[in-house]
C-alpha positions in Angstrom: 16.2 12.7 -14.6 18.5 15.6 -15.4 22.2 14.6 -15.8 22.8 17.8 -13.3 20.6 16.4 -10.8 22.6 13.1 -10.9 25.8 14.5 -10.9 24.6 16.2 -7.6 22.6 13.2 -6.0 25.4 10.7 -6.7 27.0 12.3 -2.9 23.9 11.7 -1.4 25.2 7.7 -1.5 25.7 6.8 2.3 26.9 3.3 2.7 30.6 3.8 2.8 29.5 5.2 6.3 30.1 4.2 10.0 26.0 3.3 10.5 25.3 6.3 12.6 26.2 8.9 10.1 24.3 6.5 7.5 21.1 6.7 9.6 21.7 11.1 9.2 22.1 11.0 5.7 19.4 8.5 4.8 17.3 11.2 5.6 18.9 13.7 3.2 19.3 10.8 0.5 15.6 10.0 0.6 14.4 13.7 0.4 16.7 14.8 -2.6 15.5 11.8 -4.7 12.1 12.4 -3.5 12.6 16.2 -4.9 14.9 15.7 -7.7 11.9 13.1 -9.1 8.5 15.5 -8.1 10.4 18.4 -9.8 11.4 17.2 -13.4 9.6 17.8 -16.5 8.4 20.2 -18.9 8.6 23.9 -17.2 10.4 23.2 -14.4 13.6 25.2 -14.2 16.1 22.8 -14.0 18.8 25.3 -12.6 16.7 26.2 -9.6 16.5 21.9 -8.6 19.9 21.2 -8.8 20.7 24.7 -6.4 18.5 23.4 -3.8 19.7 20.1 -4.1 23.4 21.4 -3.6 22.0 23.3 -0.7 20.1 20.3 0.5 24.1 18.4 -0.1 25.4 20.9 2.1 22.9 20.2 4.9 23.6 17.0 5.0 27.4 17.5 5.4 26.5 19.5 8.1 24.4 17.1 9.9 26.9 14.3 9.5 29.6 16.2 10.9 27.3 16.7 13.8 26.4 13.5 14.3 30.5 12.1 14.8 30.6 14.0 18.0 28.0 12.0 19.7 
């Protein structure tokens, strides 16, 4: 995997969490793996990955935020 794509997954770790926000960013943490592995390789632009998974990172703040108001 590209050391750029781990730099950015490594905040997609949840378990310092209270278990509600865990069971938010699971979610997150399970599609930027599943992403990060389906696009790697010869011809993929690596640049492009690790934007969306910085966007994807940035959803998932969101929804976590969210989710300590209910």
């Amino acid at each position: 995997m590209n050391s750029a794509h781990e730099r950015v997954l490594r905040y997609f770790r949840d378990k310092h969490l209270p278990l509600t926000q865990q069971c938010v960013s699971e979610m997150f943490h399970n599609l930027a793996y599943h992403m990060a592995e389906k696009f790697q390789g010869d011809g993929i632009d690596g640049a492009e990955v690790t934007v969306g998974l910085r966007k994807l990172l940035e959803a998932k703040d969101c929804f976590v935020r969210v989710s300590l108001m209910l």
